[in-house]
N, C-alpha and C positions, 0 to 999 in steps of 0.2 A: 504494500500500500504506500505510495507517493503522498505526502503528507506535506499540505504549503500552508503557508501565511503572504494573505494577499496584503499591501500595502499603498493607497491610493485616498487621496483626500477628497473625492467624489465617494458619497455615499449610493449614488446608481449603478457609479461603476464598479464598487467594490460588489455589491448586490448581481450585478449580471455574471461577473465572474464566478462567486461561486455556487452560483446557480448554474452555470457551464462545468464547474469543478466537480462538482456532488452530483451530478448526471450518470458522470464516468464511476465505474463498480472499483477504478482500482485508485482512487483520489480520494481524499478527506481534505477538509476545507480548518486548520487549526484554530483560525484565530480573520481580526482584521485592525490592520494598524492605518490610521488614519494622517500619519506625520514621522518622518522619519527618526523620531526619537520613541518614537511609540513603536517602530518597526524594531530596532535596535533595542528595546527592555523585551519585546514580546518573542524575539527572535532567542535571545538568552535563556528566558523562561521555558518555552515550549520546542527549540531545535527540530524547529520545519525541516524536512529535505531542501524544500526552493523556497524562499521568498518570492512572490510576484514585487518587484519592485516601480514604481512609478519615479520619474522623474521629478517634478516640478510640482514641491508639499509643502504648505508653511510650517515656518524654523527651518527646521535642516533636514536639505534636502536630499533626495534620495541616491547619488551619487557620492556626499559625505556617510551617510548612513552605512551604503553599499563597501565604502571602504573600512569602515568601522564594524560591522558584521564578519568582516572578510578576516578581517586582524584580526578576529579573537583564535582563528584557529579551527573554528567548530566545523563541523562537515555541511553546512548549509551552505547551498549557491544560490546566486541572487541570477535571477530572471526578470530584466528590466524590459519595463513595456513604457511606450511615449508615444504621444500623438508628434510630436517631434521627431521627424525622419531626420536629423541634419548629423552631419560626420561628425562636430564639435562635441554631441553630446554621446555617440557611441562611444569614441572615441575612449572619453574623461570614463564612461560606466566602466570600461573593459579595462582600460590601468586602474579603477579599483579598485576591479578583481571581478567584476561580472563576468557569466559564463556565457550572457548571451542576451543579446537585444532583439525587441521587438516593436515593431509599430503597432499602436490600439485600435488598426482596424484589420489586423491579419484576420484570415478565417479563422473559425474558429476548431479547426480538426487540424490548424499548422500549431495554433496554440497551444493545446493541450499535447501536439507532437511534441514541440517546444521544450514542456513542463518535463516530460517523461524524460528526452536527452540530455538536459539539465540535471535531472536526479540522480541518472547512470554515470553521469562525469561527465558528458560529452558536452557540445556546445554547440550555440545555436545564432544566428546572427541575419537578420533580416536580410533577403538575396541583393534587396536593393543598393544596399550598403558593405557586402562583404568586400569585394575588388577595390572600392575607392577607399576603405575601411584599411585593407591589408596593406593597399600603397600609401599610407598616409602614415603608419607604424611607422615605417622603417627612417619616415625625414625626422623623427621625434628621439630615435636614437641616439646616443651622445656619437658627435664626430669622433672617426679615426685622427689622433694626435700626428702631426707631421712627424712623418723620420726620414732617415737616410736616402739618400738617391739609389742606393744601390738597392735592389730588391731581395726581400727578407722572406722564407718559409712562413704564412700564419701561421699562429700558437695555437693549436687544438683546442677548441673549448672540452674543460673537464667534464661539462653534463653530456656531453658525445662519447667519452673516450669508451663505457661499459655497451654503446649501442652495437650492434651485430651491423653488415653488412647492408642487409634487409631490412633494420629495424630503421638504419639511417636512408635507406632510400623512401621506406613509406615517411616517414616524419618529414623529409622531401616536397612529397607530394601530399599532404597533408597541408606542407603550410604553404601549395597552392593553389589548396580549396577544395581537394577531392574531398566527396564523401570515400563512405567504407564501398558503399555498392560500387563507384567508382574506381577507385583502387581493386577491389575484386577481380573486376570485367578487365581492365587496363595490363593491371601485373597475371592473370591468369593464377587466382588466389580462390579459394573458399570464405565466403565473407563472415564465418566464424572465425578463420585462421589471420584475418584480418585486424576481426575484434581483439584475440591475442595478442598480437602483436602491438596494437593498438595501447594496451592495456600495459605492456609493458615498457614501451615508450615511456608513459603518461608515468613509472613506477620509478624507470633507471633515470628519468630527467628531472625528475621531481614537479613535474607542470602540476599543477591542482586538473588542469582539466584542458579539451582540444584549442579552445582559445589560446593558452597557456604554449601550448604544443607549436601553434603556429608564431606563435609570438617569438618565441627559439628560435625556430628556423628561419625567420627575419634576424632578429641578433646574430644569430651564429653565420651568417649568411650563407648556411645553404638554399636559401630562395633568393632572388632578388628583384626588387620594386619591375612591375610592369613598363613600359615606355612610353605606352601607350598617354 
């Protein structure tokens, strides 16, 4: 049973959601916090699997919240929803540790997809936003420091050094947006053997979760920004 606390300062819209949540036989609906400080004691209290998080709550908002829940540690992931499609605000949820953004008029069967891949660790990020989302990481990176003219071997990132051959080429294509089903069909994989792999990525890198995973593979530069 996937278990959330919706967080949203619209009392209709906290009401439609878990009236969409408590539909589904495998959801419970915890709690509902009305302001991101109410999200963050309730969140403590009760260790929802997901937070639905909303952006934009009086006091503090759901982006501070978001990074404040994140820090404690706990196993809860925050699943940010906004009527606000804009990169500024994916952006800021996913460096505070969000697994995954949504706009508040997704369908509602991508929604509750959403909640489910969130819970399992995975991650989820509105399509509209993914690609402009991943190329905008990578300028937010602290600059490579000038050095020598002569050309130097890069220094291995240590969270790469434990990864297998295969484990580094899916984390690869990972942080270039494949899904699993993707990767499956692509590498000629079973898309259970996928999730393993997946799964151990996400263990020897220490990512919290596939946002996390892509995030890497922009730092570590095994992907690099589109040119597009």
């Amino acid at each position: 049973m996937t278990t959330v606390l919706i967080a949203d300062d619209q009392p209709l819209q906290r009401f439609g959601f878990r009236m969409l949540l408590e539909s589904q036989d495998d959801m419970t609906v915890l709690g509902e916090a009305a302001n991101g400080t109410e999200a963050i004691r309730m969140t403590a209290e009760l260790h929802p699997d997901v937070v639905l998080m909303d952006i934009r709550m009086p006091g503090l908002d759901g982006i501070e919240a978001t990074r404040r829940i994140v820090a404690t540690g706990d196993r809860t992931r925050v699943l940010i929803l906004t009527t606000f499609d804009l990169d500024e605000y994916a952006y800021a949820g996913l460096r505070a540790g969000a697994s995954g953004f949504l706009v508040k008029d997704v369908r509602p069967e991508e929604l509750l997809s959403g909640i489910r891949a969130v819970a399992t660790g995975d991650a989820v990020v509105a399509p509209s936003l993914t690609r402009r989302l991943l190329d905008a990481y990578v300028h937010h990176l602290p600059a490579t420091a000038p050095g020598p003219s002569v050309p130097q071997a890069p220094v291995p990132d240590p969270r790469l050094a434990s990864l297998t051959d295969r484990e580094r080429e899916i984390l690869t294509v990972i942080g270039k947006g494949w899904t699993n089903t993707e990767i499956a069909a692509r590498l000629h994989l079973a898309e259970s053997t996928v999730k393993t792999h997946v799964g151990r990525i996400l263990a020897k890198t220490g990512s919290r979760d596939r946002i996390q995973a892509v995030i890497l593979a922009y730092a570590t530069k095994l992907v690099e920004p589109s040119q597009d």
